[in-house]
C-alpha positions in Angstrom: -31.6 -26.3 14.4 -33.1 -22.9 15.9 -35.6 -22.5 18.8 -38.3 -19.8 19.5 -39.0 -18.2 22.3 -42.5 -19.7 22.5 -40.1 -23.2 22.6 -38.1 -21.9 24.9 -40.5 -20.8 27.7 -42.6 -24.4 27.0 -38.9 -26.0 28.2 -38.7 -27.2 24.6 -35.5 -27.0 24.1 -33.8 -30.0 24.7 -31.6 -30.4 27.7 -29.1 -32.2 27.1 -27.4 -29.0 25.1 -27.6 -26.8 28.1 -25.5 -30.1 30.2 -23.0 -30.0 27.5 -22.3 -26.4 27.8 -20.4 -24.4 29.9 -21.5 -21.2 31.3 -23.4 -19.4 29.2 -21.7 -16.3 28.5 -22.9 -12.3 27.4 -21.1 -9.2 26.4 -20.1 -6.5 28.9 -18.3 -3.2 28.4 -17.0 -2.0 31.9 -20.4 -2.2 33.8 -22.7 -2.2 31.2 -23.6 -5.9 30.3 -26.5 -7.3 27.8 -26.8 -10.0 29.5 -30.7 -9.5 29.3 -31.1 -9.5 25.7 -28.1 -11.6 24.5 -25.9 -15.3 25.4 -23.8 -17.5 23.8 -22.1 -20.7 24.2 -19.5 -23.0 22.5 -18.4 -26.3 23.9 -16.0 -28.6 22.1 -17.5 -32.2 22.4 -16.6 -35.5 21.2 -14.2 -36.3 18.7 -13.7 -33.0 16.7 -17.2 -31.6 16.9 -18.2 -28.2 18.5 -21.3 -26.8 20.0 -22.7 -23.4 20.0 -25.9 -22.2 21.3 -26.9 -18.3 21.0 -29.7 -16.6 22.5 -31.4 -13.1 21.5 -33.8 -11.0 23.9 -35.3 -13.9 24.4 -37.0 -14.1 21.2 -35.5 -16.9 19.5 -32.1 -19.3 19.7 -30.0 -20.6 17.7 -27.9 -24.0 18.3 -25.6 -26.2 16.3 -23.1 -28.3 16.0 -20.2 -28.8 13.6 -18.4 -31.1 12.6 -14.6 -32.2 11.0 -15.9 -35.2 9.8 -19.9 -35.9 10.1 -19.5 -39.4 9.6 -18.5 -39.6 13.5 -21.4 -38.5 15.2 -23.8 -36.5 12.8 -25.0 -39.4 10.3 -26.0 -41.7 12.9 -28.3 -38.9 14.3 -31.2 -38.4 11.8 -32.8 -35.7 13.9 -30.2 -33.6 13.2 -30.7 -31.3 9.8 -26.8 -31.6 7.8 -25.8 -28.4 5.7 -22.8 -29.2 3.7 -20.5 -26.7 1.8 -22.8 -25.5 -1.4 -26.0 -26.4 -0.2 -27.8 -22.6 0.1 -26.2 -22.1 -3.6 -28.9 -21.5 -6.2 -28.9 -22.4 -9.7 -27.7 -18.7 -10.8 -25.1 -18.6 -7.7 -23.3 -21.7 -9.4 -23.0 -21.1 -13.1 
């Protein structure tokens, strides 16, 4: 799933991802820190799945989860767009 900025300043994203995150994180070098243009997070949650949320200037974000085994968690939500191994190949890409 992904989120634009025009999402995220409406309070459109959902959340319930931000209360399963920890502290949103950015990166620094000595003093200098991005932490204006660019966050992350990852979370482990239940059984074998993992979180991540990422966040750019403020123009658009990008959150997931993933999972060992989908069957756990992932089928039973239909909201939430699956990408298994294979499916971005193309016709060409396979043969």
């Amino acid at each position: 799933m992904w989120f634009s900025n025009v999402q995220a300043l409406n309070g459109e994203i959902p959340e319930s991802l931000f209360t399963m995150l920890p502290t949103r994180l950015t990166l620094q070098q000595g003093t200098k820190s991005v932490a204006d243009q660019f966050e992350y997070a990852t979370s482990p949650v239940e059984q074998e799945h993992m979180l991540y949320y990422t966040s750019f200037n403020q123009s658009f974000a990008v959150a997931g989860v993933v999972a060992r085994d989908r069957a756990i968690y992932l089928n039973s939500h239909p909201e939430v767009r699956i990408f298994s191994p294979g499916d971005f190949l193309t016709t060409r890409d396979a043969q």
